[in-house]
C-alpha positions in Angstrom: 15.2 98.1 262.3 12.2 95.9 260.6 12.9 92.8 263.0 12.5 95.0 266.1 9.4 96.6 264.7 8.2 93.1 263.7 9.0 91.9 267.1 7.1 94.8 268.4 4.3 94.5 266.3 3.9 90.6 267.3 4.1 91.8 271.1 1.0 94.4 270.7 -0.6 92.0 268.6 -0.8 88.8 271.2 -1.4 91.4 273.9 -4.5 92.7 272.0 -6.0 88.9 271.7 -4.9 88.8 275.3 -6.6 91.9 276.5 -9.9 91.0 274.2 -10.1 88.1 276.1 -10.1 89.7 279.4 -12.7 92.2 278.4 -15.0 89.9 276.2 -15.4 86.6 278.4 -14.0 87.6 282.2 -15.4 90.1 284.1 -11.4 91.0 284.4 -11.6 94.3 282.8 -8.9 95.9 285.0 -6.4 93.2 283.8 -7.9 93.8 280.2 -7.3 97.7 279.9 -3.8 97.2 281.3 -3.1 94.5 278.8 -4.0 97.5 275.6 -2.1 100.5 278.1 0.9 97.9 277.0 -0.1 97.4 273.5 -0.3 101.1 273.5 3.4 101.2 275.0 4.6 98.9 272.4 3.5 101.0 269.3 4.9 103.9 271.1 8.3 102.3 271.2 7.5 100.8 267.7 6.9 104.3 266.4 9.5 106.3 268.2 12.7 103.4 268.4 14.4 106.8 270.1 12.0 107.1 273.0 14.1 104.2 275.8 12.7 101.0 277.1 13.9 102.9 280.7 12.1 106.3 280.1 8.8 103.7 279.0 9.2 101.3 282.3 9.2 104.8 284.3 6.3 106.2 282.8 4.1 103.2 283.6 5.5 102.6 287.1 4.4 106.7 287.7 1.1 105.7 286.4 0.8 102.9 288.7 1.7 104.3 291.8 -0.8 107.2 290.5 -3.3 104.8 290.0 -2.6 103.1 293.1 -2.4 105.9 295.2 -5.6 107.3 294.0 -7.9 104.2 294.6 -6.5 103.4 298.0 -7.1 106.8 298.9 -10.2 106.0 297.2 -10.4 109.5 295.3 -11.6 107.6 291.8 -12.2 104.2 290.8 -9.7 102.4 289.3 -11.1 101.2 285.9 -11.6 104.9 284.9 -8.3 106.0 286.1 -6.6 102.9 284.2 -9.0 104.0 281.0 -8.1 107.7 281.3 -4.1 106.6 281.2 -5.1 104.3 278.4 -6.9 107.3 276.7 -3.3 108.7 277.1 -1.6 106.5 275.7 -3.0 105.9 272.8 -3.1 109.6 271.7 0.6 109.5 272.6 0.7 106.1 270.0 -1.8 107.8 267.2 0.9 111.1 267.4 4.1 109.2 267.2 2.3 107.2 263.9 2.0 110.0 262.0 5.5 110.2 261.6 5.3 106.0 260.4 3.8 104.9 256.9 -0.1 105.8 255.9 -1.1 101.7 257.3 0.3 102.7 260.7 -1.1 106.0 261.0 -4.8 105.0 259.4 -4.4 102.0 261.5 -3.7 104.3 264.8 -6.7 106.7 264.0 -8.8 103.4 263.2 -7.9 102.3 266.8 -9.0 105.4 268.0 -12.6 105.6 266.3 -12.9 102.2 267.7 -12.5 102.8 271.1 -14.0 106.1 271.2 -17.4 104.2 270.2 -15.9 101.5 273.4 -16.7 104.2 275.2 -20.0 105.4 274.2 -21.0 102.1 273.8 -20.6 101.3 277.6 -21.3 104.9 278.9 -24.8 104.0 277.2 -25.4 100.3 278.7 -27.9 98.0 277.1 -29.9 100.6 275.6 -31.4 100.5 271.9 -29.2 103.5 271.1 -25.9 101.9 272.0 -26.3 99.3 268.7 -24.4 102.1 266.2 -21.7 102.5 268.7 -21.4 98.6 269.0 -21.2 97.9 265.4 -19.5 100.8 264.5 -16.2 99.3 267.0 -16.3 96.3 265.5 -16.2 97.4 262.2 -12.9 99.3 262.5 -11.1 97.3 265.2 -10.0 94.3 262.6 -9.4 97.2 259.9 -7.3 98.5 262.3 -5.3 95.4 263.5 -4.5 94.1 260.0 -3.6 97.7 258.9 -1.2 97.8 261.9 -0.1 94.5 261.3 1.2 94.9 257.8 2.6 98.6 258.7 6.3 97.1 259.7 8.5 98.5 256.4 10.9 95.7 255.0 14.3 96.8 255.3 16.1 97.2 251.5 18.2 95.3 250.1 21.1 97.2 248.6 
């Protein structure tokens, strides 16, 4: 129903302030990636109301102990593990969308662009080059929030 989307919504919402926090004034990006792999989680269940809370809590211990497991064993480092399960994620998000209203699914593939140029922005460091990347995930990340943010349908009144 519209209240548990809306409660949903508000989740991903305050975890995305939560997780911009980490990223943009701690040097905590571990805690900030996990922080949007949860936002991601939320807008799956959001999008898909049939997919359980269970089946969700299982996937993301899997990942952990896979992510665990990994960087104690120390076969990759755990920031790009967590970012390749985010990469996941999300694409798992942006495909249950399309099945939500055009402000969800434009807001989904907004998210996307946005942290695709994340990406290459940080791939690239402080170079020159990296501006266009830098400007160009800023100026589809609050598109994207408010477009996700007024995607929850109102429930008719008969």
């Amino acid at each position: 129903d519209s209240r548990e989307q809306g409660r949903l919504l508000s989740a991903a919402l305050l975890l995305s302030v939560v997780a911009d926090w980490f990223l943009l004034y701690t040097q905590a990006y571990i805690s900030g990636v996990i922080c949007f792999c949860c936002v991601q989680l939320l807008h799956i269940r959001r999008f898909r109301p049939d997919i359980s809370w269970f089946c969700l809590g299982g996937t993301l211990a899997l990942v952990a102990a896979f992510v665990i497991d990994g960087v104690t064993a120390r076969l990759f480092d755990t920031l790009i593990a967590l970012a390749v399960v985010y990469a996941a994620l999300i694409g798992v998000a942006c495909a249950c969308a399309q099945g939500g209203c055009w402000r969800a699914r434009l807001g989904m593939l907004l998210f996307v662009i946005c942290d695709i140029n994340v990406a290459v922005y940080y791939l690239m460091g402080s170079q020159r080059a990296a501006f266009l990347p830098y400007v160009l995930m800023w100026a589809v990340y609050v598109p994207a929030q408010l477009l996700l943010a007024f995607s929850v349908e109102r429930a008719r009144r008969s």
